[in-house]
N, C-alpha and C positions, 0 to 999 in steps of 0.2 A: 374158710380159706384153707386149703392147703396146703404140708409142711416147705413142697418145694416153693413155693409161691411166699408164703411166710418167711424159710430163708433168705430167699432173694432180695427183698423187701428190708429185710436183716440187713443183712450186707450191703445195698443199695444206700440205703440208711446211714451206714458205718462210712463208708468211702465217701459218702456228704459231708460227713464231720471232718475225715482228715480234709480234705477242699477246704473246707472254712478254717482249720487251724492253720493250713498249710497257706494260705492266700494271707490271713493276720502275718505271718510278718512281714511279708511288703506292706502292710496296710502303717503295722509298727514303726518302721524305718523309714516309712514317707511321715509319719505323725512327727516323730522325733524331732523335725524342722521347727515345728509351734509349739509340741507340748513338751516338757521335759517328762523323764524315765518315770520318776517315782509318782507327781501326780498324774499321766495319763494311768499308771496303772489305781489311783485313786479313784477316777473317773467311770473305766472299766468297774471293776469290782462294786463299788457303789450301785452303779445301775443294775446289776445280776445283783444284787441283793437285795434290794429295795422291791423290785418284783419278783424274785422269788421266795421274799418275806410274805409277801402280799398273798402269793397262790398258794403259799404252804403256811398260814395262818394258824390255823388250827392244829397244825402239827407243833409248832412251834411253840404255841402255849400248854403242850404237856411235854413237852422237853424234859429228861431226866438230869440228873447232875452227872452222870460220868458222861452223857453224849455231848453235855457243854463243854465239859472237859477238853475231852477228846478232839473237839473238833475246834477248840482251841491250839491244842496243839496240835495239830495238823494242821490249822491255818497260819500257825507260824512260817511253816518251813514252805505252804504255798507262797506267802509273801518273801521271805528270802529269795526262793527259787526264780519268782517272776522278774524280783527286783535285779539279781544276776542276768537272767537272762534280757531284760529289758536296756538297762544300762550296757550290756555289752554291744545289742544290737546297734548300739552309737555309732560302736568302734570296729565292725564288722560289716560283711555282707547277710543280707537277709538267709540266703543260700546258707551259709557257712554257721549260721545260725540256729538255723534246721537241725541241720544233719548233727553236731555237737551237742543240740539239746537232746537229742535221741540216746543220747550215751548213758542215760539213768537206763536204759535198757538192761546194758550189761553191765552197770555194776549191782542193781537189784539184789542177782543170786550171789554175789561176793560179799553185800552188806549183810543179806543175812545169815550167811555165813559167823558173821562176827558179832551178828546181835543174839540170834537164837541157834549158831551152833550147827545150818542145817549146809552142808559142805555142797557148795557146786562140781557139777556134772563135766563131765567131759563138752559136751557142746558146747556149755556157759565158757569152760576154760579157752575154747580156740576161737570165741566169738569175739570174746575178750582181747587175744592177741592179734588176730583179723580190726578189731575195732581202733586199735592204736598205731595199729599201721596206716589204719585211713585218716587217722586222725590226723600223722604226722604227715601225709604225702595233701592231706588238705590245708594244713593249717600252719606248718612252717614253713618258715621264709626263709632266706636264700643263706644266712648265715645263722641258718636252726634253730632260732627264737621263734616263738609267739608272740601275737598280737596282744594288748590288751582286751579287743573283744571277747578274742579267744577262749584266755585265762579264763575270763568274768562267764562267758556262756559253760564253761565245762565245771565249774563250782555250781551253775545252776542247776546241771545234769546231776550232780551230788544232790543236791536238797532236796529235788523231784524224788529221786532213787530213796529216801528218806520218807516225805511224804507219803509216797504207793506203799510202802514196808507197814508203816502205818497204819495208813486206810483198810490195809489188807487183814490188819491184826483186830485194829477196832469195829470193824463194820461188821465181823460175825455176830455181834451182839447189840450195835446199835443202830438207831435208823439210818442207813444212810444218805438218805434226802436230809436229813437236819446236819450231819455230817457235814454233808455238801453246802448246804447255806452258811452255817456257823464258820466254820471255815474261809467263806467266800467275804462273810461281814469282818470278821477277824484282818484279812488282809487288808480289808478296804481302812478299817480304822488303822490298821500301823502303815499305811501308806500317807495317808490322812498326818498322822502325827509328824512321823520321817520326813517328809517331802519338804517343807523346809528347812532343814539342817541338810540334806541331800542336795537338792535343786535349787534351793535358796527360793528368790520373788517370784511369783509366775503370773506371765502376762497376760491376767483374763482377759485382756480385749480380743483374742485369737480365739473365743470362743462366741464369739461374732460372725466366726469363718461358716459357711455353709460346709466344707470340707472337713474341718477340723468334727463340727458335732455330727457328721455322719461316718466320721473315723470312729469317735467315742462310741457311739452307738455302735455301730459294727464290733467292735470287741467286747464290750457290754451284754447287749444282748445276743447276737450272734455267735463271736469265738466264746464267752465264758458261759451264758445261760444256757438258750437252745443246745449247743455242741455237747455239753457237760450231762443236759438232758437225753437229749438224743444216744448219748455214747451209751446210758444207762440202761436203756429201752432196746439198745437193738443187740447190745454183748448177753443181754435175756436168752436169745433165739440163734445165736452162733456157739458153736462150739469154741472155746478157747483157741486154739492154733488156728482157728481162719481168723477170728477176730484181731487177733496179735498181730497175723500175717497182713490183713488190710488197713491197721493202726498204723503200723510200719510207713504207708505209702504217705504221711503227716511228712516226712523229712523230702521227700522228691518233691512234690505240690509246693512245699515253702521254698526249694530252690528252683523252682521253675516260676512260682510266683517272682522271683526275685530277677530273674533271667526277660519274664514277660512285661511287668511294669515299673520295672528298676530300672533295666539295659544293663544290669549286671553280666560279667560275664564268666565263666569257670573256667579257669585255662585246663587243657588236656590233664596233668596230672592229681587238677584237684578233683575231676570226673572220674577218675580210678580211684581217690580217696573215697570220694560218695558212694559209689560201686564198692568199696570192701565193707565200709560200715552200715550200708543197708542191707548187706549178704548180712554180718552179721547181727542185726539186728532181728530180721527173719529169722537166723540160726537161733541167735539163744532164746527167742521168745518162742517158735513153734517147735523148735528139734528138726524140724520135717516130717513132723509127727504123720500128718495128712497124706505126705508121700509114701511112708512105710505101709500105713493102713490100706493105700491103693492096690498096692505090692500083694499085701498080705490076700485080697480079694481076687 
């Protein structure tokens, strides 16, 4: 096979994953009727663990003690992150959801900044003030509060931003398929634990619903397993700024899924807020790096 061809395939690949993240949360926001916040995200995680415990078997049983570690903590701040963002989806639009989780974008280069010292770029800086302005002309209301969704999805953009800072520092040295599982199992058990003190009783007869177990499934093994897999397998054979650049397209897909089987709808200036925060999210993740290089050719 051939690089162009291979590319393509890449990338083909890559913009299937955001489709599937991006259509979860309508899937999300329509579950939220039957399942509550913290155990559907029990449910999720549980099934992406259970079978990818199963295919990665043998990995598993030579797992070292800093990769358990590690991906213990990492799957802390996955379980915080989802729990914010899940819970918020309550109190918001699918749309508005998206676009707000994408905000671990641009604070990445600002945290590390203040973990390891490594100071953000000029792009990160104006992507950064581009990001807050869409924030604002999306997410505040008429006498300049935020919602509760809000709040709770842009603490999740915080933990994500956490998360990746991690993953990035841990996985030069450890497997990151057991990374990825431990991690996945981790959240599923503090969801498991939490979800009673969170959500209180939950009505398993709703899982009686044809609907409800083909939602569960659907983020189980489709947005968490497959997408998780898939995103590993195709940023292989992209070069970083196209990969970032078609990552990016996860926040339009989630408010168009929200626009398509919600009937949600985004008034005019919350379409300029989406529009500056997906410029920025393009900006700080690629530079425009792909643009310069075209230049330079």
């Amino acid at each position: 096979m051939n690089k162009k061809l291979i590319t393509f395939a890449a990338a083909s690949g890559l913009i299937l994953v955001t489709i599937i993240w991006g259509a979860a949360f309508a899937v999300v926001k329509n579950s939220l009727d039957y399942v509550p916040p913290i155990y559907m995200m029990a449910f999720r995680f549980t099934i992406a663990g259970i079978v990818m415990s199963l295919v990665f078997i043998k990995k598993l049983l030579r797992i070292k003690k800093d990769e358990l570690i590690h991906g213990v903590g990492i799957g802390v701040f996955l379980f915080l992150a989802y729990a914010f963002q899940t819970i918020g989806c309550n109190y918001t639009t699918a749309g508005k959801n998206a676009f707000l989780t994408t905000v671990y974008v641009i604070l990445v280069p600002f945290l590390n900044w203040i973990l390891i010292k490594r100071r953000p770029d000029i792009f990160s800086i104006i992507a950064a003030l581009l990001s807050i302005t869409g924030i604002g002309l999306l997410s505040l209301e008429g006498d300049f509060t935020m919602n509760k969704g809000d709040v709770l999805t842009l603490i999740c953009s915080f933990c994500y931003a956490l998360q990746i800072i991690f993953i990035a520092q841990w996985s030069q040295n450890d497997d990151p398929v057991l990374l990825a599982i431990i991690q996945i199992i981790v959240a599923a058990l503090l969801s498991w634990i939490t979800a009673p003190f969170i959500d209180g009783d939950m009505n398993w007869h709703v899982l009686s619903s044809g609907n409800v177990i083909l939602s569960m499934m659907y983020l189980g093994l489709l947005s968490t397993m497959v997408a998780f897999a898939l995103q590993t397998i195709c940023q292989k054979y992209l070069a970083p700024s196209l990969a970032a650049l078609l990552m990016s397209f996860e926040a339009v897909f989630g408010a168009l899924s929200g626009v398509i089987f919600l009937g949600e709808i985004i008034p005019p200036r919350g379409i300029v807020g989406c529009a500056l925060m997906f410029f920025a999210v393009v900006l700080s993740e690629t530079k425009f790096s792909f643009l310069r290089r075209r230049k330079i050719k």
